[in-house]
N, C-alpha and C positions, 0 to 999 in steps of 0.2 A: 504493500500500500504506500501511496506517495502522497501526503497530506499538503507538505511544504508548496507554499506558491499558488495553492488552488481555490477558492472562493464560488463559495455555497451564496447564490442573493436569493433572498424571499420577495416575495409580490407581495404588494399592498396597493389597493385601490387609494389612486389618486386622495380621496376625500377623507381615508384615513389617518390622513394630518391636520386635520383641522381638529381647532378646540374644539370641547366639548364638553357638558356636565352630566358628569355620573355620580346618583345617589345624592344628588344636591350638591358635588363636588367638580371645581371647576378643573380640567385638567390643559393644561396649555400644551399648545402648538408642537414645541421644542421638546415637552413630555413624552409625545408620542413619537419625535424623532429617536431619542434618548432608549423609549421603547424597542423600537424597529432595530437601532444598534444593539438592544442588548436579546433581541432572540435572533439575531444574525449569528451573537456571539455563540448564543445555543444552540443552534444549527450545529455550527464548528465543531463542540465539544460532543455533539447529538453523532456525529459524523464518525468522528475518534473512537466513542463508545461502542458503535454497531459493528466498525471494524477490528474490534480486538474485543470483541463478547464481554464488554463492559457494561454493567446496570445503571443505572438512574435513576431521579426517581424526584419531581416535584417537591420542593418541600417548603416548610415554613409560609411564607405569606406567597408565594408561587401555588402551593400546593392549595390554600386558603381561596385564590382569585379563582384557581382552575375549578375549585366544587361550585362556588359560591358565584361569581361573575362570569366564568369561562373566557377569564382574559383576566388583567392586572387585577387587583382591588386598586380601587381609580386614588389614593391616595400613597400609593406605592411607588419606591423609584426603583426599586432594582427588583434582579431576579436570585432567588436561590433553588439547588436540587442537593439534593442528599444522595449519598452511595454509603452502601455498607462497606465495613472498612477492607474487605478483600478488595473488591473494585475501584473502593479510592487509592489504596497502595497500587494497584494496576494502573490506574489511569495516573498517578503522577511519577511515576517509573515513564510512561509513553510520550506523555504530555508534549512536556519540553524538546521532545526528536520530533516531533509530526506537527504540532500548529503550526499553520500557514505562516506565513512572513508578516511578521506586526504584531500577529498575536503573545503572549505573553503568559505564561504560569508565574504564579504568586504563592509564596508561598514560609514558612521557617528557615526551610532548606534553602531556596534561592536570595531568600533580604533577608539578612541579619536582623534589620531592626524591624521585622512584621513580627505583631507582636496579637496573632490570632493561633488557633490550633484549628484552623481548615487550608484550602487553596481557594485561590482566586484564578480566572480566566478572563484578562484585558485583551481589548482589540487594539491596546493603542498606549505607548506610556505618553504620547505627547496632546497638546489641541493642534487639532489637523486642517488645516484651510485650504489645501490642494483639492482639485477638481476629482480626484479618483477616491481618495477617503469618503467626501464626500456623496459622490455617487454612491460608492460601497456601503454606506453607512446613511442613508437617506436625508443628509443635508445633518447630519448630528455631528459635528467637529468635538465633541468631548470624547476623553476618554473613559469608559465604562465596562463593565465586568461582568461575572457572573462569578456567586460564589457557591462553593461546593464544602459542603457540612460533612465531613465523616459522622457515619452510624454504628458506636460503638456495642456491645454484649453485653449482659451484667451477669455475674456468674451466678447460678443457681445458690452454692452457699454463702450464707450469707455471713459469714467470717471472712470468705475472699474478698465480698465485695469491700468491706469495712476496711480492709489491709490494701485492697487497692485505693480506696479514696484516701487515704493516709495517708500513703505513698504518692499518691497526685498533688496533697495540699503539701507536704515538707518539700518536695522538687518546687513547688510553684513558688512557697515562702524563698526559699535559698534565692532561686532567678531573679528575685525583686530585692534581692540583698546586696546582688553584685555591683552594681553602681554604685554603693555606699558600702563600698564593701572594705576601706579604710575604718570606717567608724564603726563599725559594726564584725569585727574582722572574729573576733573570737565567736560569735554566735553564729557567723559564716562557716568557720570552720569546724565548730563541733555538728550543724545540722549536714556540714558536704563528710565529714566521717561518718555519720548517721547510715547516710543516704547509700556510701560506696557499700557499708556493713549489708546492708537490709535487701540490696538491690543487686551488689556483688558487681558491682561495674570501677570504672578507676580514669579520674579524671584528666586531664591528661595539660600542657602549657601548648598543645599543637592547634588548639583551639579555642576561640573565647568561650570561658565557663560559662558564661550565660545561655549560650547558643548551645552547649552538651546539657545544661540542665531542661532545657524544652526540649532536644532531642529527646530528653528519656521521659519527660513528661509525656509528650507522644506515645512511647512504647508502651509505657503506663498504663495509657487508656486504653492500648488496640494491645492486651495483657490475653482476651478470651474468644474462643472461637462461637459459630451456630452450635455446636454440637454441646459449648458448657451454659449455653444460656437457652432460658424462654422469653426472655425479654430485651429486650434493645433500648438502645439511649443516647440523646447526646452527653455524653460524659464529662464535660465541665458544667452543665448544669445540674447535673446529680451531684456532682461533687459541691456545687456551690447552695444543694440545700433542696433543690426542686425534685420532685418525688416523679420524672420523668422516665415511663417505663413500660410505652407501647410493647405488646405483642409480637414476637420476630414474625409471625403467621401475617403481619400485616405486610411486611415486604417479602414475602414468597411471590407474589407476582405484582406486575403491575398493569393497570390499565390506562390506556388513553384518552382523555378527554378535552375538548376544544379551547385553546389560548389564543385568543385573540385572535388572529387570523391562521394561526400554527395550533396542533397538537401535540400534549406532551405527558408523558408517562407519569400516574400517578399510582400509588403504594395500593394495594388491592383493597386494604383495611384502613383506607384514610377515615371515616368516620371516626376509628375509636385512636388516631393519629392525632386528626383534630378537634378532637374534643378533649384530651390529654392537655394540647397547645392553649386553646382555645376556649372549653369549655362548649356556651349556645354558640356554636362557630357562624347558623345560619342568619344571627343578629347582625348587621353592620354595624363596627365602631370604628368613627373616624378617629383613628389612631397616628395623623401623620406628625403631630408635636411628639413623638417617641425618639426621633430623630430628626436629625437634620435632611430638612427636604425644602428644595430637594439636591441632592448629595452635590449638583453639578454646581451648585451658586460658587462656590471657591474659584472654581474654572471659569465661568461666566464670567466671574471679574477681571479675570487674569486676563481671559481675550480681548474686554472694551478697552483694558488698559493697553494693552498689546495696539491693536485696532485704532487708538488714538493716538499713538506714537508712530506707528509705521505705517498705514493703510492696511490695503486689500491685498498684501503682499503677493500671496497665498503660501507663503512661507509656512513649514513645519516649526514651532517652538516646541522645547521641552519645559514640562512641567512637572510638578511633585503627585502622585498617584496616592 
C-alpha cells in the first residue's frame, strides 16, 4: 500500500457552507469549512485503518452527534474516535510511514512537550493560504486534527486494578516533579526508587526523565488484555476518580451511521457507551463554554495579523499547533 502523496476529497454540496442554526445554535460559515477539513482528515486515517485491518470507532462527542444529530453536535469543533488499545498500538506503529504529505501524527513519542496520553492526526502544522490547501481542504486554511483516544481493559481483579491505578498516579506525581525537580529533589528521588522497585524498569541519563516517566505511564495503562477484562475504559479517567467502565461487548463490532455528509463507525453498544459518558445523552446541552470554541480563534488571529502585515501572499506560515 502507498498512502504517501495521495489524497482522499469528499463532496459536499455547494450550500453546505453556509451558516446555519442548529438546535437554536448558530454555526458559522468557516465552522463548516473547519468541519469538511476535519472529516477529510478522517477519510485519511479511515483509509490507513481498512488497509492494515485497523478498528475505529466514533467516540466521545463524534460518537454523541453520530446517534443524536447524524453529523457534529452543532456546538462542537473537533472530531474524536477511539481504538482499542491493540489497534491504537497498530495504527501509530503505521501512522507516521503512510500519511500523505502534510499530514502529521501527534503524539508523546513524536513532541516531547504533548503532554496528552492519546494521538492526534493534523492535516497541517502551519495556516495554509496556497490555492491547493485550500482547495484540498474546502477554503479552511487552519490547521486541525483529529484525535484518537486509546480504549484501555480493566482487569477482572480487583487488586490488579487498584495496583495498577497506583502505579499510574506515582508515574504521573514523579513526571510533574521533574521540572522542579531541584527543589523537590529528595521526594523525586525516593518516588523514581519506588517506581524502578515496583515496576522493575531502570531509568536511564539517554533520555529526559520526564519523557520515560509517560513512557511507562502509557505501559501502565495498556498493562491488560480482552481476555483479562469485561470491561473497558479510558484509563486516566478511572484513575482520576470516574467510575468509567462500558462493557468490552460494546466494541465487538461496530456499526455505521450517517455524519454529516460521511458515515462512520460506531461501537455496537453505544447506548450503554453513552449513557456511561452522558447519562439522558438524547437531551441536548449546549455545552460549548467546556472549552475553548472555537479551538481555531488563536489561528484566526495569527492570520488577520499575518494578513495585515503582508497581504494575500499566499504564502505558507508556521504556526504553534
Amino acid at each position: 500500500m502507498k498512502t504517501k502523496g495521495q489524497v482522499s476529497m469528499l463532496n459536499f454540496p455547494e450550500n453546505y457552507f453556509q451558516g446555519e442554526y442548529r438546535e437554536g445554535f448558530y454555526i458559522a460559515p468557516m465552522m463548516k469549512r473547519v468541519w469538511a477539513a476535519e472529516m477529510e482528515t478522517l477519510a485519511v486515517i479511515s483509509a490507513i485503518c481498512k488497509n492494515y485491518g485497523i478498528r475505529y470507532f466514533a467516540d466521545w462527542g463524534t460518537m454523541l452527534g453520530a446517534v443524536r444529530h447524524k453529523g457534529f453536535v452543532p456546538w462542537d469543533d473537533d472530531m474524536d474516535i477511539g481504538m482499542l488499545r491493540e489497534d491504537y498500538r497498530k495504527f501509530i506503529q503505521v501512522a507516521g510511514k503512510v500519511l500523505p504529505e502534510g499530514y502529521k501524527l501527534i503524539n508523546l513519542h513524536t513532541e516531547k512537550t504533548f503532554g496528552s496520553y492519546l494521538s492526534r492526526v493534523v492535516n497541517t502544522d502551519k495556516i495554509r493560504l496556497d490555492a491547493e490547501h485550500l482547495e484540498k481542504f474546502h477554503g479552511c486554511p487552519y490547521a486541525v486534527g483529529v484525535d484518537i483516544f486509546p480504549i484501555d481493559y480493566i482487569p477482572r481483579n480487583k487488586e490488579d486494578e487498584e495496583l495498577q491505578k497506583q502505579l499510574i498516579l506515582i508515574t504521573l506525581s514523579a513526571a510533574q516533579l521533574v521540572p522542579q525537580a531541584e527543589q523537590n529533589r529528595k521526594e523525586l528521588d525516593e518516588m523514581l526508587e519506588q517506581i524502578q522497585e515496583l515496576c522493575n524498569v531502570e531509568f536511564t541519563d539517554r533520555k529526559p526523565l520526564d519523557q520515560q516517566l509517560r513512557e511507562l505511564t502509557e505501559q501502565l495503562c495498556s498493562l491488560y488484555t480482552a481476555e483479562d477484562a469485561d470491561c473497558v475504559t479510558s484509563i486516566m479517567d478511572l484513575v482520576n476518580g470516574w467510575e468509567y467502565r462500558p462493557s468490552k461487548e460494546c466494541y465487538a463490532q461496530s456499526i455505521l451511521m450517517p455524519f454529516e455528509t460521511i458515515q462512520v463507525p460506531v461501537p455496537v453498544g453505544y447506548d450503554e457507551v453513552l449513557k456511561v459518558k452522558y447519562g439522558d445523552y438524547m437531551i441536548p446541552v449546549n455545552q460549548s463554554g467546556g472549552h475553548d470554541y472555537p479551538f481555531y480563534e488563536g489561528q484566526e488571529q495569527q492570520l488577520k495579523e499575518y494578513l495585515k502585515e503582508h497581504g494575500m501572499s499566499g504564502k505558507p506560515f508556521e504556526i504553534d499547533c
